[in-house]
Structure formats: C-alpha cells, structure tokens
N, C-alpha and C positions, 0 to 999 in steps of 0.2 A: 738371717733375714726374717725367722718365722720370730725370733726372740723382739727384734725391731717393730714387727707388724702388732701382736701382742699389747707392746708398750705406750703404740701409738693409737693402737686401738681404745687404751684404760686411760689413759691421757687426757684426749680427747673425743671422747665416747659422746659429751653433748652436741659437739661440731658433729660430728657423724651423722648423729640424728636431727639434727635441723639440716643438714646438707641432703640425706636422703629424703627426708620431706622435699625439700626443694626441687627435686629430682624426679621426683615421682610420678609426675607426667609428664615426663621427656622419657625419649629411647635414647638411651647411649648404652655402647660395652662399658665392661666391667674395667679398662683400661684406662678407659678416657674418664670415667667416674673418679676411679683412685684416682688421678691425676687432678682434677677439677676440685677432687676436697683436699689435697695435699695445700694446694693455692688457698682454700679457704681457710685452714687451718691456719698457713702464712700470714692472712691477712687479716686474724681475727685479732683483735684487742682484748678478747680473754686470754691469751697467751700471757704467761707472765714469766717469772724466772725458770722456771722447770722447764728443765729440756732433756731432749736424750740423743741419743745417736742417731743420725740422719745421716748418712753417706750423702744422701742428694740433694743438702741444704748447706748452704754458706759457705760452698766450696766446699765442704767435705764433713770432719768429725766432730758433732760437739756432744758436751760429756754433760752427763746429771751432776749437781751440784751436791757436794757429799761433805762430810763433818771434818776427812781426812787431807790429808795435803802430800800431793805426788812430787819427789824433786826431780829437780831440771834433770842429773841422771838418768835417771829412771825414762824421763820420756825422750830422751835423747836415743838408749837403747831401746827403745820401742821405735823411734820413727827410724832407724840405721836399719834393724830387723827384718822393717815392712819396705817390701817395694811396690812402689805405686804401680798400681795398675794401669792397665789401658782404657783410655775412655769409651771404647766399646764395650767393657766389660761393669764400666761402671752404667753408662746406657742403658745396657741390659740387664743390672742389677736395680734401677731405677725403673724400669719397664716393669719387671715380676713384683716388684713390690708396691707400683702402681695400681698393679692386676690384678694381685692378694688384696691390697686396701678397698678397691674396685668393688669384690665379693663382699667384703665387709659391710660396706656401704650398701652394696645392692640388696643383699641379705634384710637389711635394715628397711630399706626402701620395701620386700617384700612384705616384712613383718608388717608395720604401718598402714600397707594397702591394706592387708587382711585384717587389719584392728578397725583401720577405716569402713570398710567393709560389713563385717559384722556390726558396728555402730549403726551404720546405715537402714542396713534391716531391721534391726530393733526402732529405732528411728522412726520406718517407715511403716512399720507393722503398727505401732504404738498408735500415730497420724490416721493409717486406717481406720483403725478401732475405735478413733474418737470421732472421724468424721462417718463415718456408718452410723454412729449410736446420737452422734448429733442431727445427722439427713437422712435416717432411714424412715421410709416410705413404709408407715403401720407400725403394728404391734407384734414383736417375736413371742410373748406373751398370748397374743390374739390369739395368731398363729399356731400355738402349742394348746390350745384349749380347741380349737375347731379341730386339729389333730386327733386329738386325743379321743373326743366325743367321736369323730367319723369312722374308729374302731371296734366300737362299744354295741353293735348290734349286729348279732351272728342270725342272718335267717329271724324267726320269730324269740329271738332270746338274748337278754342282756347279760354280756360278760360281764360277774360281780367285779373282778377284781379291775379292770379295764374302767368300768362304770365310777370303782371308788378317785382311782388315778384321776379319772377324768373331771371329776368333782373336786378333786382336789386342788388342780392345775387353776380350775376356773374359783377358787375359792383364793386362790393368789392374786387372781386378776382384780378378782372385785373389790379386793381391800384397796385394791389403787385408786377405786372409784369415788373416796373420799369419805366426808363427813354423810354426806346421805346416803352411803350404802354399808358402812360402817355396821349398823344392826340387820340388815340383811348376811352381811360377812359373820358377823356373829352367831348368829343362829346356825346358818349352813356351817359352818365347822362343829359345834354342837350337835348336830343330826349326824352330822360324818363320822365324829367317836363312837356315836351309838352303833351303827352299820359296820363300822371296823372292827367293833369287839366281836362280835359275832363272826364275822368271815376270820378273821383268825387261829377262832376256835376249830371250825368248819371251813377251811380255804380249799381242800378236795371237796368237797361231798356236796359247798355251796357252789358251785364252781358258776353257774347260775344264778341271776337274781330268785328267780320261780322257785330252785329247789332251796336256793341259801332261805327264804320266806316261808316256804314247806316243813323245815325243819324247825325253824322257829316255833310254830302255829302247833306241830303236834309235840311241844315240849309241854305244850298246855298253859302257859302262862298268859293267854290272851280270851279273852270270852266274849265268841264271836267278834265283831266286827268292832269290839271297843280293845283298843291296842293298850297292852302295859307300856307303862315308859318310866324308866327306862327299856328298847328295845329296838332290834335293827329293823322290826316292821316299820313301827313311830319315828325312828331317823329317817328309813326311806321315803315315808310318806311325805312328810314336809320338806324333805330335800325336792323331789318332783312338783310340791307344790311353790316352790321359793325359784325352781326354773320354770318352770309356766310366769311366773312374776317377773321372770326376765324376757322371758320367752317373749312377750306382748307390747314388753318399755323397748325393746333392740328394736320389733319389726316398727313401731310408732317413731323411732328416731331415724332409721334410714331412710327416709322422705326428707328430702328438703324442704316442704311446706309442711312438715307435719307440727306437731303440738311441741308444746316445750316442753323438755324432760318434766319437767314437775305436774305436769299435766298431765302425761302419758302414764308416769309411774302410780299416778294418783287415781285415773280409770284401770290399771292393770290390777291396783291394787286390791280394786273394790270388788274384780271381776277371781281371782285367785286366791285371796288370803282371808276377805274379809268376813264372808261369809262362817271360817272355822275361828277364828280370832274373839276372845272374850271382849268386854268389857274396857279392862285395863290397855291390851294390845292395840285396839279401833284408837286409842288416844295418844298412843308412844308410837307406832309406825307411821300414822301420814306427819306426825309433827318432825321425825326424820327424814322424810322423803319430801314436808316442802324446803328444806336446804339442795334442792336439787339446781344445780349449775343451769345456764342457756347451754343451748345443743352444739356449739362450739366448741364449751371450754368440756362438755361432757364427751366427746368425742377426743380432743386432745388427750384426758387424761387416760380414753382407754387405749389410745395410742401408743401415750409415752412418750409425749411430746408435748414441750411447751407450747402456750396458745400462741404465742407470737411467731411460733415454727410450723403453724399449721398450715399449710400453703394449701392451694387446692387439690394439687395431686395426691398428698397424703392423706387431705380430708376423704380422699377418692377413697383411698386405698383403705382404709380402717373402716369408711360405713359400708365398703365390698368383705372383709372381714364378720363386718357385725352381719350381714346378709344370708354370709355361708355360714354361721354358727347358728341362726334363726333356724336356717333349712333343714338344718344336721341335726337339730332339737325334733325338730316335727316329729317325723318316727319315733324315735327314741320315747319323747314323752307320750305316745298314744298307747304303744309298746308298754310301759309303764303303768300306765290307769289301767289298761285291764287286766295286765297279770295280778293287779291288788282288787281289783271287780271281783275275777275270777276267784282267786283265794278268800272272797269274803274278808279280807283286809280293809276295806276303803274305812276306815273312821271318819265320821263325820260331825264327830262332837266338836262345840266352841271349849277352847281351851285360854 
C-alpha cells in the first residue's frame, strides 16, 4: 500500500499540487481529500500511458508498461495463486490509501498556505514601506536633526561629541536643500573636518566644547582672538555662525505671510555672515542663495516630498519640524557665542 502511495504520489506530484491549492480554503479530512484527488487524477487529461497499480481503479490491477513481455502461463499461475478478496477488504484498502493520499495532499496544502503566507508578509511589509515613505507626514531626516540638537546641551555646556553628531545629521539634511544651499553644505562640512581632527586627538579631555577649545588655545597656535586655520576654534566658529544663517531663514519661513525664501536668506544673510565675509565671498554667496525655490517647493524638499505631494497637513507637519529646530538652536547658539566671548575666541576678521 505504502509502495502504491509513493508511486502515485511521484506520478502525479503536479495533480497534487494544483489539487491542494484548490483545497485550500475548504475544510475537509484527510479522507475525503485523498478521495477527491484520486477523481482528479482520473480525470485529468495529463494522464497518459503510464500507469501503475491501483487496486481501486478499473476494477482492479493495472500494470506499468515495461520493455519485458509476461506469458499467458505465468499470469494464469499468478491469478489461480491469488484469491480474490472480499469487497470490504478492498473498501478498506481504498479507504487507508485514500487517507494516506489525504496526508499527502494535505501536507501539500499546509506547505503552500505557509509559502503563501510568508509571500504575503514580505508583500505587505514591502506595500508598507513604500506607502509610508510616499505619504509620510514630514521629514524623518527633520526629525533626526531636531533629535539630535535637543541632546547637545548639558546644563551650561555643550557635549562636543553630541554637538559634532549633530552637525553632521543636519549637514545631510541640507544637501537636500538643493542648488542654493549647496555652498552652505559646503562650507559646514569643511568646518566640521576641522573640529573633528581635534576632538579625535582629544575625545576624553575635550569631552566639552569649553574644554575641547581650552586645549586648543593653550597649544598656543592662535594669537589672541585671531584664530589659526586650519583649527577646531575656526571650524567651530563658522559652524555657529552658518546656524545663526539658518537659524533666521527657518524662523522667516514658518509664517505663512512671511518673505520668500530668497528674501529671507538674503536679510539672514546680511545680518550673520556678511559682516566676516571678504570681498570675493559678498559676491559668490547671495549669487547662490538668489536660486532660492518659493516657500513651497523650499518646504517640500526639507520634507522629502514631492511638491505635488505636499498636501496641507504635511506642509503642517515639516514647518512644526522647522519650528522645534529654530527653538532647539536658540540655547544652543547663545551657549555657543559666549563660551568663544569668554575664551577670547570670537575672530572677527573678514576672510
């Protein structure tokens, strides 16, 4: 019987599996199963010559087609030998082997659900991910920069290393912010090398903006308030001074009546940079800041979001974003001018 189940199983292994699909959202035992794909098997049109033994078909024995040739003897004493059995024993040999093929099947049907199954979740995980990053409401970007800064001041003193992270985070964001923030991006990553060599050297001892600047100062490379640069005083400096230049375009753009980015960046500009800025720089910075986008598409792109996906509620949500990072700067940057007041740091030469 188990030799039979085997044969019929390698047989027709594809009937199985299209028939346990079929099945697989119906409740039947494993009886009425085997039984229902015995019928399908019967009735499929891939059936061809190959056959094998079936007690429970066409009345009784039929044989695999083989190279060799049995004579009429030979099966004469074979069928004298065998006595027919009783039809309840064939019943119930058609019953077990229903119930065995059953398992088969069902087996099959289990497998399938669980491949269905796992497809589905990858499926629907996949669907998620794309419709969150197509409909999500702000910037996870944003988000990880207002994070980051809302760490960065312990009491009256900035964690250097917190402080670099967090310049960093926001030195990712603003590259997004296009062609006119492009030499802003530039610059702050240039100041941020400068400030990273040094806490490196010093990542215990600077553990502090104050002391990491302390150390510097009495290395003696600076004379008085005129900063060497390369140096992590001159990367800090203008790093603080390139977020005051944000600091002033974010609060100007979360007004709805306010000015147009190019407006806004162009007085922030005059009032933070312009002053230390030679000759050369007064003529290369506002010629890149007037490419400044309207306050729409300049909002979309800190978003992360196409402009045409800018509905109102996300336009909500990204100038609530730019709001809490304004407010998160405030400290931070006051923090900042005077530990460099204090240490006779402030350089105030046009460069």
């Amino acid at each position: 019987m188990k030799t039979s189940l085997h044969r019929i199983t390698a047989l027709f292994s594809n009937e199985i599996r299209v028939v346990s699909l079929s099945f697989s959202t119906m409740q039947f035992n494993t009886t009425k199963i085997g039984i229902l794909t015995i019928l399908f098997i019967v009735c499929s049109k891939s059936i061809t010559e190959a056959h094998i033994s079936l007690p429970f078909l066409r009345g009784g024995s039929t044989t695999v087609a083989t190279a060799h040739t049995v004579s009429r003897q030979q099966i004469d004493n074979r069928q004298k030998s065998e006595s027919p059995a009783p039809i309840w024993c064939k019943l119930s040999s058609w019953q077990k082997i229903a119930g065995l093929l059953g398992e088969k099947v069902q087996y099959q049907i289990n497998k399938q659900s669980s491949r269905i199954s796992q497809e589905w979740v990858k499926l629907s995980s996949n669907f998620l991910r794309f419709y969150l990053k197509r409909n999500k409401t702000g910037s996870k970007d944003l988000d990880d920069v207002v994070r980051s800064f809302s760490s960065v001041l312990t009491g009256n003193n900035l964690d250097t290393a917190l402080l670099l992270n967090a310049c960093r985070a926001h030195l990712s964001l603003i590259k997004t912010g296009g062609a006119a923030l492009r030499i802003v991006a530039k610059d702050l990553e240039s100041n941020l090398q400068k400030a990273e060599a040094l806490f490196k050297k010093y990542h215990r001892k600077g553990k502090y903006l104050s002391s990491l600047l302390e150390i510097e100062r009495e290395s003696g490379i600076h004379d008085g308030n005129m900063l060497s640069d390369p140096s992590a005083a001159v990367g800090m400096l203008w790093i603080r001074r390139s977020l005051s230049f944000q600091h002033d375009l974010y609060a100007a753009l979360v007004s709805s009546n306010g000015q147009h980015p190019r407006d806004a960046a162009m007085d922030s500009y005059q009032k933070n940079l312009s002053p230390y800025h030679g000759w050369m720089l007064q003529k290369v910075f506002p010629m890149s800041l007037s490419q400044m986008p309207d306050r729409e598409m300049f909002i979309a792109k800190f978003g992360g979001v196409e402009i045409n996906a800018l509905k109102d509620e996300k336009k909500e949500e990204i100038v609530k974003q730019l709001k809490s990072l304004v407010s998160t700067w405030d400290p931070i940057l006051k923090t900042w001018k005077n530990e460099f007041e204090r240490l006779n740091l402030e350089d105030v030469r046009r460069v």
